[in-house]
N, C-alpha and C positions, 0 to 999 in steps of 0.2 A: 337853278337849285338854290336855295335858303343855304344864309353862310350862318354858321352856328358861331355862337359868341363865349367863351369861357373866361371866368376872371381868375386871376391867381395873385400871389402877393408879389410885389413889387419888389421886396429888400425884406429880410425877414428870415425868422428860422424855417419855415414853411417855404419861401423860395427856391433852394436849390432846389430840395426832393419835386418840387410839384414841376420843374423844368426839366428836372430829371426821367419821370413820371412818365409826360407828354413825348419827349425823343424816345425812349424806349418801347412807345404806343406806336412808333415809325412816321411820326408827322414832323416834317421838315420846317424849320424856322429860324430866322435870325435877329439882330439888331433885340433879344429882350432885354438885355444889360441899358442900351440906350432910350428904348423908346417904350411908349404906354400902350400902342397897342403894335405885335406882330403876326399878318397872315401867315398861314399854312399851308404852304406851295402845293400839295399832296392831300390836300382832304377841306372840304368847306368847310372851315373853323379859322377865326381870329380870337388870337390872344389877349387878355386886356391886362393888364399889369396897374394893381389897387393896393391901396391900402388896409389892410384887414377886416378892419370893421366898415369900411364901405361893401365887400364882399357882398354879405349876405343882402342886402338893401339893393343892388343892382340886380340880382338875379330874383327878388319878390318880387321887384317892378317892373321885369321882363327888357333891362337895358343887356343883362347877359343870359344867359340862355341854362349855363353850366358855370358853376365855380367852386374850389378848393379853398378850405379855408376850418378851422378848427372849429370845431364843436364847442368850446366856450364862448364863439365870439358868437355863434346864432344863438346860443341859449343868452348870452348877454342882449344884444339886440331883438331880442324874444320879436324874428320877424315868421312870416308864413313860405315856409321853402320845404321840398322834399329831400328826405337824405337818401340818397341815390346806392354810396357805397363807404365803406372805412377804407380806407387808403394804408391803413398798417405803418404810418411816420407821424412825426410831432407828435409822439406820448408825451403825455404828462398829465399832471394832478395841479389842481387848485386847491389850495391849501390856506388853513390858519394857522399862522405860529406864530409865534409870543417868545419874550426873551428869558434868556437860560435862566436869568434870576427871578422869573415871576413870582408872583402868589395866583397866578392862575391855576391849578390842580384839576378841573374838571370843566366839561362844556359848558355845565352851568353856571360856573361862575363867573364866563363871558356876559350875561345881565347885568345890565348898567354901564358897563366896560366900552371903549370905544375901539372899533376897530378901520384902518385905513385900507383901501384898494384902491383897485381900477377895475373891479366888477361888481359894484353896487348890488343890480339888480338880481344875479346870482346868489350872492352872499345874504340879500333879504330873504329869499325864499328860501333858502335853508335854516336859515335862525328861526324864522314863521316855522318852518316845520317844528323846531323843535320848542316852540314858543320861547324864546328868548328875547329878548329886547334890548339893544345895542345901540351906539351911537357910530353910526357907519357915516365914513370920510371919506368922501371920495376925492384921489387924487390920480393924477395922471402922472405915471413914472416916479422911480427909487421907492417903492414903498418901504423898503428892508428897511432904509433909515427913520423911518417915523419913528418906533420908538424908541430908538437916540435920542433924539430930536425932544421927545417928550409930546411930540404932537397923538400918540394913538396908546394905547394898552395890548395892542397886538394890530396883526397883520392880514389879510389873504389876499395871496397870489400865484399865479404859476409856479412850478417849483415841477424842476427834469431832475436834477441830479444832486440839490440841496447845497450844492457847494456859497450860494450865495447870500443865504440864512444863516448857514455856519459860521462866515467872512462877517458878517453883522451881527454876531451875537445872537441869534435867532433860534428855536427848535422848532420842527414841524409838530401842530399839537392834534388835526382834526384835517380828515378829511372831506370836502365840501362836494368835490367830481370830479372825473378822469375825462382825459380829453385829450383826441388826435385828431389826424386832417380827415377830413371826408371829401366827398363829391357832393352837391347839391344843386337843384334841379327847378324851375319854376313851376308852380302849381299847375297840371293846365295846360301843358307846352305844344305849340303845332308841330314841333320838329322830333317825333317821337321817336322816326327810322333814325335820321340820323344819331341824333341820344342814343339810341340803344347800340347801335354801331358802337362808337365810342366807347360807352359802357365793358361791353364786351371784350374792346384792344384792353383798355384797363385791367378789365378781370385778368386776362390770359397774361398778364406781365403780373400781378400781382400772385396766380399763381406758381407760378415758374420762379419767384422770387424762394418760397416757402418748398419747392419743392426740389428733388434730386433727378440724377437720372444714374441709376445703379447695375452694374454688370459684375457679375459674378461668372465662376466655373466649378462644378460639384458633380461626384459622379452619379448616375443614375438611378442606383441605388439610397439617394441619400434624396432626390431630388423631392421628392409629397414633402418631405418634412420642410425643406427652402422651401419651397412655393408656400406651404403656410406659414409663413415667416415675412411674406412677401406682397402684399396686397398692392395690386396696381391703378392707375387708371381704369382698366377693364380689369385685365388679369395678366401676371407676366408672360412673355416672351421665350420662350426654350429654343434653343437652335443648335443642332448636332457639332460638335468639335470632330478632326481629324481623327481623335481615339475614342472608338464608338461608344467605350464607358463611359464616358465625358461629355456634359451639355456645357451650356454656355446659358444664363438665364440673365431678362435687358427686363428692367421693371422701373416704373417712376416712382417715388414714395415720397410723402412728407418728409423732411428732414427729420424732423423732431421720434420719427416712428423710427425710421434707422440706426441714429446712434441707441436708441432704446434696444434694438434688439441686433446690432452684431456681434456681440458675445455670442447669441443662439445661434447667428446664421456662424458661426467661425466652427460654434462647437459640430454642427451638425453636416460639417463635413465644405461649408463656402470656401473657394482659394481664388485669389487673385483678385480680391473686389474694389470695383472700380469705383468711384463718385465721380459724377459730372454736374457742372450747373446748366441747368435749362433756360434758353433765352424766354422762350414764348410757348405757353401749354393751351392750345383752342380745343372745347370741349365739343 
């Protein structure tokens, strides 16, 4: 059997989650702290442990099979890869911002103006979009100090949570793209059973991430109105309590839809309601 090949980051804000990721999918593995590639005792897959922007380039030239790796860095290296899945970690925005004291006021008056990254080839094709013409610098690493420096008139970079634009004098002024981890895939691939396997453990841990496992008690009379309150994977679960008035109802829901409606389910007669996390939801 074909041993399938996966690349992930090395060191990196994308490493835990994506190590994370893989154990939670139940594939056993060790030594990734120390070493560049680790098998998986339990499924034919070896891990490759890359640098991020080599990522995407291993898996169009078919050295890895499967790799994690942000959606800026393939749109940077504009290579030829399928996007398999969004993985839900490493949000974030690529962004231009300029210092608090500019005279920059509008996109347009980024024309003529220079601006410093480490994603060139992104940054050009949104300025082309908006016909602008800029003198773009590309530098690798600290771009937030260029314009200290005097070296740029603004900036675009990654940016999670801003704290380090603020720290340099910086404001976020334009939005360039948003960007998390995905899964990505070679054009083309022979090992499609296996892929899709994989795939799948993915899915069902990404679900079960997003989703609840909710138990309530309501009495009978109240109970059409809970269940419309209740949308499950199929439909919920009702199971008779010791006091025949009384069910017991087991349902899964998105998170996001529950805390939205337990006020309803409270008013409409729910007691006792339980939340549980789910390890693994298979469809």
């Amino acid at each position: 059997m074909k041993t399938l090949k996966i690349a992930i980051q090395k060191s990196g804000r994308l490493n835990e989650k994506s190590v994370e990721l893989l154990k939670n999918c139940g594939l056993n593995f060790e030594n990734y702290k120390s070493s560049l590639i680790s098998p998986v005792s339990n499924f034919p897959l070896e891990i490759l442990f890359l640098r991020d922007d080599d990522i995407p380039e291993y898996v169009q030239d078919g050295i890895a099979d499967l790799g994690i790796v942000g959606e800026n860095v393939i749109q940077e290296t504009e290579v030829k890869v399928s996007y398999l899945q969004k993985l839900g970690f490493g949000k974030c925005s690529l962004k231009i911002a300029v210092p608090n004291n500019t005279s920059i006021q509008d996109v347009a008056d980024l024309n003529g103006r220079s601006i410093a990254t480490t994603y060139p080839v992104i940054l050009k094709k949104y300025l082309d979009s908006l016909n602008i013409s800029a003198d773009i610098r590309t530098i690798s690493g600290s771009v937030e100090i260029s314009p200290g420096l005097g070296l740029s008139d603004a900036i675009c970079d990654l940016v999670s949570t801003g704290g380090t634009l603020k720290s340099n004098g910086l404001k976020p002024f334009a939005d360039v793209m948003s960007s998390e981890a995905v899964l990505i895939g070679r054009q083309g691939s022979e090992s499609e059973d296996l892929i899709q396997e994989l795939i799948q453990r993915i899915q069902s841990v990404l679900r079960a991430k997003e989703t609840k496992y909710v138990v309530l008690n309501v009495e009978r009379t109240n109970l059409n109105t809970v269940l419309s309150l209740l949308p499950g994977v199929k439909s919920p679960s009702v199971v008779p309590l010791a006091e025949s008035e009384w069910v017991a109802v087991h349902t899964v829901i998105p998170e996001r839809d529950f805390w939205d409606r337990i006020s309803q389910l409270k008013q409409a007669g729910a007691q006792g309601i339980v939340v549980m996390p789910i390890e693994k939801i298979i469809l």
